[in-house]
N, CA, C and O atoms as a MOPAC input file, in Angstrom:
PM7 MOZYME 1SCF
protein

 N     -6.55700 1   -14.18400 1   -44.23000 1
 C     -6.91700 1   -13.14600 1   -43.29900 1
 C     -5.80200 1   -12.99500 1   -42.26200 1
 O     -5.48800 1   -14.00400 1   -41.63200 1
 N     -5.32100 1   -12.11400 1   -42.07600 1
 C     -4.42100 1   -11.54000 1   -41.06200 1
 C     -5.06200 1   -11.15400 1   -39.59700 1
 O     -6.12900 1   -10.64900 1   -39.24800 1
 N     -3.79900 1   -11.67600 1   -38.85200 1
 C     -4.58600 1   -11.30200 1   -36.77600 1
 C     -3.34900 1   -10.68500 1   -36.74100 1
 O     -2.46000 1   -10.47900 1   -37.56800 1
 N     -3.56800 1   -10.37700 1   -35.25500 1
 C     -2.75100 1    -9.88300 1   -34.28500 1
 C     -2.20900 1   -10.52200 1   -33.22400 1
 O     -2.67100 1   -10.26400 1   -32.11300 1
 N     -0.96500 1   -11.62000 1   -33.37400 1
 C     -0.66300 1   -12.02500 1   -32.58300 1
 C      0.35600 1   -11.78100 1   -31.56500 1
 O      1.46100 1   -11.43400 1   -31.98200 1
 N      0.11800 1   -11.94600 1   -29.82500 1
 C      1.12300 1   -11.39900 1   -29.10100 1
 C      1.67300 1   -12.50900 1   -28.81400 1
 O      1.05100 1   -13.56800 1   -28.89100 1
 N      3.13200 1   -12.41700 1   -28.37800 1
 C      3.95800 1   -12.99400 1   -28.28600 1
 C      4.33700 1   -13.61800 1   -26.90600 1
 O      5.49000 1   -13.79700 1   -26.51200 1
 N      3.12900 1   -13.93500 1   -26.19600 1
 C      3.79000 1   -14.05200 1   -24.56200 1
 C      4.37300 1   -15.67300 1   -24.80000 1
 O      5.50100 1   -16.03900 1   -24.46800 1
 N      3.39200 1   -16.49100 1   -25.41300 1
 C      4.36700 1   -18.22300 1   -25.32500 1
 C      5.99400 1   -18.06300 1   -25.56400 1
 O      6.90200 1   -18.25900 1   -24.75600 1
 N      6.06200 1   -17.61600 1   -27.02700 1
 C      7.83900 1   -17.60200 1   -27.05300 1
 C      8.42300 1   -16.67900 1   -26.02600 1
 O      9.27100 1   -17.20600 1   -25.30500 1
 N      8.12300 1   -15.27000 1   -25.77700 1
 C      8.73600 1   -14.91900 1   -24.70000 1
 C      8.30300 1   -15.76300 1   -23.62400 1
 O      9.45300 1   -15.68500 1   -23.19000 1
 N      7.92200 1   -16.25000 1   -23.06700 1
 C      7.77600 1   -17.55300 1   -21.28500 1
 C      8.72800 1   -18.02900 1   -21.37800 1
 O      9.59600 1   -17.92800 1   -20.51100 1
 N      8.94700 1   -19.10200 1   -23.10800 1
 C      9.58900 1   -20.28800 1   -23.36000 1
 C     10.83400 1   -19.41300 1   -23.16000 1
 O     11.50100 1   -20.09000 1   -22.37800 1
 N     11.52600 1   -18.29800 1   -23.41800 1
 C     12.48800 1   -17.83900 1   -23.68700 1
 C     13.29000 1   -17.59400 1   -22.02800 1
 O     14.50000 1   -17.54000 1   -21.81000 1
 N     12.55000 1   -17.51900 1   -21.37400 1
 C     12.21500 1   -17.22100 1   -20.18500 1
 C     12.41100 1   -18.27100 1   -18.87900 1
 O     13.03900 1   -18.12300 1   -17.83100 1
 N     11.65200 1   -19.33000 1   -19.36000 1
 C     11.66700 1   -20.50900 1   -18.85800 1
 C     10.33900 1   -19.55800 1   -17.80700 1
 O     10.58700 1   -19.50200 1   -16.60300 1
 N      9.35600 1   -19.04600 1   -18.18000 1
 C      8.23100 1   -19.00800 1   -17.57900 1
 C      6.73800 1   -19.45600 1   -17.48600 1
 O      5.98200 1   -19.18600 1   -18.42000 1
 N      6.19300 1   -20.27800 1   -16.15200 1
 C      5.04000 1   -20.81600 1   -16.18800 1
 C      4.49000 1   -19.84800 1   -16.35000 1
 O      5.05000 1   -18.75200 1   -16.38000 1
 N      2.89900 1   -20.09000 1   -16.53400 1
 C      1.42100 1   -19.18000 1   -16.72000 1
 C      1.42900 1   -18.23700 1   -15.08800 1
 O      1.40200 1   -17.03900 1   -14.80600 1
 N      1.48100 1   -19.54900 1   -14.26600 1
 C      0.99600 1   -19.39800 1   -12.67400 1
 C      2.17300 1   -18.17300 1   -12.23400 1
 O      2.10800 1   -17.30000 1   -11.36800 1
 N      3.29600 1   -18.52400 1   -13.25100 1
 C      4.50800 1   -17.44300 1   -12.21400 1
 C      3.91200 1   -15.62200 1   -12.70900 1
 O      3.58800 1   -14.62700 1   -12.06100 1
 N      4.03700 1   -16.01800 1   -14.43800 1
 C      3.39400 1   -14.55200 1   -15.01700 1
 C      2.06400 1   -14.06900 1   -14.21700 1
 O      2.05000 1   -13.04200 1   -13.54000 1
 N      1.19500 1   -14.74200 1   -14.34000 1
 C     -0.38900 1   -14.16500 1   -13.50600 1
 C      0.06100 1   -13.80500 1   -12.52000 1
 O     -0.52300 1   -12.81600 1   -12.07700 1
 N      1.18200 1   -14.29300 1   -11.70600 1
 C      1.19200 1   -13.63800 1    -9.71300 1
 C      1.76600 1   -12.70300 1   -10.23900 1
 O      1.04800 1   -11.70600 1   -10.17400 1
 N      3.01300 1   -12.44600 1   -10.89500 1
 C      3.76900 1   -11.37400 1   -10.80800 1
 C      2.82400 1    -9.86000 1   -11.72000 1
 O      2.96100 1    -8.64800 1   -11.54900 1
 N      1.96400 1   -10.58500 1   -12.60700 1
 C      1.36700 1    -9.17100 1   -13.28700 1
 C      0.14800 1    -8.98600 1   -12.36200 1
 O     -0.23800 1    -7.82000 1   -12.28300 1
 N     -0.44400 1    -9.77600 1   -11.74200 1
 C     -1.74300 1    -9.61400 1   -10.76700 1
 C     -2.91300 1    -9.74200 1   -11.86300 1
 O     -3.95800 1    -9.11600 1   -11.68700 1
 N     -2.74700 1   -10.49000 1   -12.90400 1
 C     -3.94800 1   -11.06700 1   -13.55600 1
 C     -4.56300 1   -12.42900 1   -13.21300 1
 O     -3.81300 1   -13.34300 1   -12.86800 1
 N     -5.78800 1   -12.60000 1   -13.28300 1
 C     -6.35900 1   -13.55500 1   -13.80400 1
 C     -6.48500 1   -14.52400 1   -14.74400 1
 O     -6.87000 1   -14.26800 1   -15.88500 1
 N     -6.19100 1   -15.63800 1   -14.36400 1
 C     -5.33400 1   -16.58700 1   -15.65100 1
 C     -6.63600 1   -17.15300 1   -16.41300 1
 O     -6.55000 1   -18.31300 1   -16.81500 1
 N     -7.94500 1   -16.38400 1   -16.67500 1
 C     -8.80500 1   -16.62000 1   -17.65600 1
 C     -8.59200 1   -15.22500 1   -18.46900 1
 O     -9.19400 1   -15.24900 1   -19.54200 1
 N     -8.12900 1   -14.43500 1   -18.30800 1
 C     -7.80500 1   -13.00600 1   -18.74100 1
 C     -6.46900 1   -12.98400 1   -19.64000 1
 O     -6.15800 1   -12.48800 1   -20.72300 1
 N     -5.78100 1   -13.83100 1   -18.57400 1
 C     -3.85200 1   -13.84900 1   -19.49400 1
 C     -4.24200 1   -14.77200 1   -20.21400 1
 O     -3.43500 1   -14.70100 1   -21.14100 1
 N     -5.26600 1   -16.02400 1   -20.56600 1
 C     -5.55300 1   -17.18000 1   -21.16000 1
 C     -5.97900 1   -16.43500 1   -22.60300 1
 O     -5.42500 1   -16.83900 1   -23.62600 1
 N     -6.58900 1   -15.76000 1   -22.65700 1
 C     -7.71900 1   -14.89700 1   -23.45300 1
 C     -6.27100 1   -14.38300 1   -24.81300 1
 O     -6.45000 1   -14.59400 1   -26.01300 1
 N     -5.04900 1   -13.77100 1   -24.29900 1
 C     -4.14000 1   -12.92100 1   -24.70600 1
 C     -3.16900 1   -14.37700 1   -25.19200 1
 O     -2.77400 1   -14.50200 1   -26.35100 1
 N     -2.91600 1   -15.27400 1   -24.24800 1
 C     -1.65900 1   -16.06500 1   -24.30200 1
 C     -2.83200 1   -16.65300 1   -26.02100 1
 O     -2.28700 1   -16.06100 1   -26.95300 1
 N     -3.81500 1   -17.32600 1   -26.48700 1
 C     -4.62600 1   -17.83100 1   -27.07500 1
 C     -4.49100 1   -16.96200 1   -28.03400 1
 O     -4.48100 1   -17.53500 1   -29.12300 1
 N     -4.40600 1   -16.06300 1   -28.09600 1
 C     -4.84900 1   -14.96600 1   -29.42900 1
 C     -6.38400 1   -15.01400 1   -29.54800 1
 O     -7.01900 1   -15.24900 1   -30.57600 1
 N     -6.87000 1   -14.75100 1   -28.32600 1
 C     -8.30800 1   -15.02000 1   -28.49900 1
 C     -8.71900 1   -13.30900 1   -27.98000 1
 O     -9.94000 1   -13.19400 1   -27.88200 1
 N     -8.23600 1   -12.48100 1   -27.76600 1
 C     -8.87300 1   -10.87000 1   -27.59700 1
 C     -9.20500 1   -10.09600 1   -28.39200 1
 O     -8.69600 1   -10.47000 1   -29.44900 1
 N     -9.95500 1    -8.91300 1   -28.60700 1
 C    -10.38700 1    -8.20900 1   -29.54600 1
 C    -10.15600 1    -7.38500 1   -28.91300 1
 O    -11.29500 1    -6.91800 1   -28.88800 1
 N     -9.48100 1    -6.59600 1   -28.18700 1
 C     -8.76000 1    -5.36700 1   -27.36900 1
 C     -7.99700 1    -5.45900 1   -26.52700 1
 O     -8.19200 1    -6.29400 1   -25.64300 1
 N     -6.72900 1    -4.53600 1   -26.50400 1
 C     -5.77100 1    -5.03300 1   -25.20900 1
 C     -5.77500 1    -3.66200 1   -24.32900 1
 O     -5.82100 1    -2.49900 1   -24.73200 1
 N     -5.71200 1    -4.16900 1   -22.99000 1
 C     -6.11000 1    -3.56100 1   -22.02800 1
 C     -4.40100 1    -2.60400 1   -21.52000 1
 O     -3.49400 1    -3.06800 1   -20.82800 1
 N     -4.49200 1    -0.89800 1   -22.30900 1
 C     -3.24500 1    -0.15700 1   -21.58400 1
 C     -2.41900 1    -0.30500 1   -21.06600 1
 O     -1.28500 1    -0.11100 1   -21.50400 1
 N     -2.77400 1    -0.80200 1   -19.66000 1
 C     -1.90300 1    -0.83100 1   -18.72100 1
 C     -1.77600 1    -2.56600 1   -18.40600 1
 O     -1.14400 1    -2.85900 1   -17.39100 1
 N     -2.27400 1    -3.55500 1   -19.12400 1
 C     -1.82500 1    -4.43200 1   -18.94500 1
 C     -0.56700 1    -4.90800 1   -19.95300 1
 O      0.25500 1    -5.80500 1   -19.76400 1
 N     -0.71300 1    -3.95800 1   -21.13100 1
 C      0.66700 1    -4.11200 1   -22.17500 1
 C      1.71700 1    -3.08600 1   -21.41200 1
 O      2.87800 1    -3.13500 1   -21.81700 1
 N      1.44900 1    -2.27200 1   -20.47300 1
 C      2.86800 1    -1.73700 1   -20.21600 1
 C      3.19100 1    -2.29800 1   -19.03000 1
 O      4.36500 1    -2.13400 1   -18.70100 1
 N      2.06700 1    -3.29900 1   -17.81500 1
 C      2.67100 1    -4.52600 1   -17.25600 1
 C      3.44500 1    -5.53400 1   -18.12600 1
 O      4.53400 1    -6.02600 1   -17.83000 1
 N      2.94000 1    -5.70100 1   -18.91100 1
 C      3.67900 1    -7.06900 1   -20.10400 1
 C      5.24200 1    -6.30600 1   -20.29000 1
 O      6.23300 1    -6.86500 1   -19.82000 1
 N      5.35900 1    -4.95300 1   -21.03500 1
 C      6.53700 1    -4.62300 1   -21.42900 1
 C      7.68400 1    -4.23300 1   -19.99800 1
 O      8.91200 1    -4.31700 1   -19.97300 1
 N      7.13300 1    -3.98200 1   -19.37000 1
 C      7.75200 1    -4.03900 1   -17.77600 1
 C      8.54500 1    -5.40100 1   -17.24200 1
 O      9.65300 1    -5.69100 1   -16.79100 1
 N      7.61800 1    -5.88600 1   -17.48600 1
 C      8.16800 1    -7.56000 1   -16.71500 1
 C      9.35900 1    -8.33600 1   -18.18700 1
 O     10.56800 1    -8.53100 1   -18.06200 1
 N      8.73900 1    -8.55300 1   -19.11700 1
 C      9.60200 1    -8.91900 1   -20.44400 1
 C     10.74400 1    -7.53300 1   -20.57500 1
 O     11.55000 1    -7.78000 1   -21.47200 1
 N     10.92800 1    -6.57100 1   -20.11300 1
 C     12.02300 1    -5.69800 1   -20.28600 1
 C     11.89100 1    -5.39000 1   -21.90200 1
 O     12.94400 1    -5.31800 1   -22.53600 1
 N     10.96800 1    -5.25400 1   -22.41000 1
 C     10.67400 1    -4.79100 1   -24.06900 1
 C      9.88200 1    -3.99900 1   -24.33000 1
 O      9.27300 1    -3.31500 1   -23.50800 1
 N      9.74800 1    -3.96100 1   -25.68100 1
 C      9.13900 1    -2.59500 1   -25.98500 1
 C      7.42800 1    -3.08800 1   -26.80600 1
 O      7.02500 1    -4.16400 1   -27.24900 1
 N      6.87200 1    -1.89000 1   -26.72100 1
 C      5.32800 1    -2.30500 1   -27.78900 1
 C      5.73900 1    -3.52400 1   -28.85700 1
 O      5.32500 1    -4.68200 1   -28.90600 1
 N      6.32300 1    -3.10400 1   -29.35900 1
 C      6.52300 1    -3.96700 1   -30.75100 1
 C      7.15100 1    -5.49500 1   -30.59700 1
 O      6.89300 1    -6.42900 1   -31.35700 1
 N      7.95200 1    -5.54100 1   -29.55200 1
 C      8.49000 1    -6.61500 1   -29.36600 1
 C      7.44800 1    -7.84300 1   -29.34100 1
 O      7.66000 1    -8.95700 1   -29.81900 1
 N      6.09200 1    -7.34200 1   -28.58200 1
 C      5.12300 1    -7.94200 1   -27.87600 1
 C      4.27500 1    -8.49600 1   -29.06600 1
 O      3.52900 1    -9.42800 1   -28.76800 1
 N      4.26500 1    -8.04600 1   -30.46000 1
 C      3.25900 1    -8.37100 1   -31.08400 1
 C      3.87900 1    -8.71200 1   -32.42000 1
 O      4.97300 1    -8.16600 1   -32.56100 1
 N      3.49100 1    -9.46800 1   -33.45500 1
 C      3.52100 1    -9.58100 1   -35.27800 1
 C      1.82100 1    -9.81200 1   -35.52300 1
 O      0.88400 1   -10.00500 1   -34.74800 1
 N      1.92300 1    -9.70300 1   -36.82600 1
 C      1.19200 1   -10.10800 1   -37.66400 1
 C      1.28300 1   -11.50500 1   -38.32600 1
 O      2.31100 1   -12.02100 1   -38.76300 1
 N      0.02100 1   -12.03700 1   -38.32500 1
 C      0.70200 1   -13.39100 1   -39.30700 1
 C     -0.89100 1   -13.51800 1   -40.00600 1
 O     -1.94100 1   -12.97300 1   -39.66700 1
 N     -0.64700 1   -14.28500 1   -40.89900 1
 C     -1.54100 1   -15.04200 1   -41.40400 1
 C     -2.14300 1   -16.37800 1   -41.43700 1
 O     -1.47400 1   -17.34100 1   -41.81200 1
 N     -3.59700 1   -16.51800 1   -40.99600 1
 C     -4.73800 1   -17.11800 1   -40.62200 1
 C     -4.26200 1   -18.34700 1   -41.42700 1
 O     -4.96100 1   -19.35900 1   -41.48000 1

C-alpha cells in the first residue's frame, strides 16, 4: 500500500533544524507539525504547505514522495 509522505525530517536534518525552531517560525502547534513531521495526516492544511514552501525556499513537490508501506 502506498502513502504520502512529506518530507520535513530530511529537509530539518538538511537544515540543521529543531521542531521548537520550525513551530515558532511557522506559528504552529507542535501537536499539529507532530501530526505532518509523523506521516500521521489525512489532509494538509493550504496555507500551511505554502508556510512550509516559504520557509524551506521550495516548491509543492519538493515537500512530498510516495513510498511504499
Amino acid at each position: 500500500m502506498k502513502y504520502l509522505h512529506i518530507r520535513l525530517e530530511e529537509l530539518m536534518k538538511e537544515r540543521g533544524l529543531t521542531k521548537k525552531k520550525v513551530c515558532s517560525a511557522l506559528e504552529v502547534e507542535r501537536t499539529n507539525f507532530n501530526r505532518y513531521y509523523r506521516d500521521e495526516f489525512q489532509r494538509i492544511d493550504a496555507n500551511f504547505l505554502l508556510k512550509l514552501c516559504e520557509y524551506f525556499d521550495c516548491e509543492v513537490g519538493d515537500l512530498f514522495e510516495i513510498r511504499e508501506q
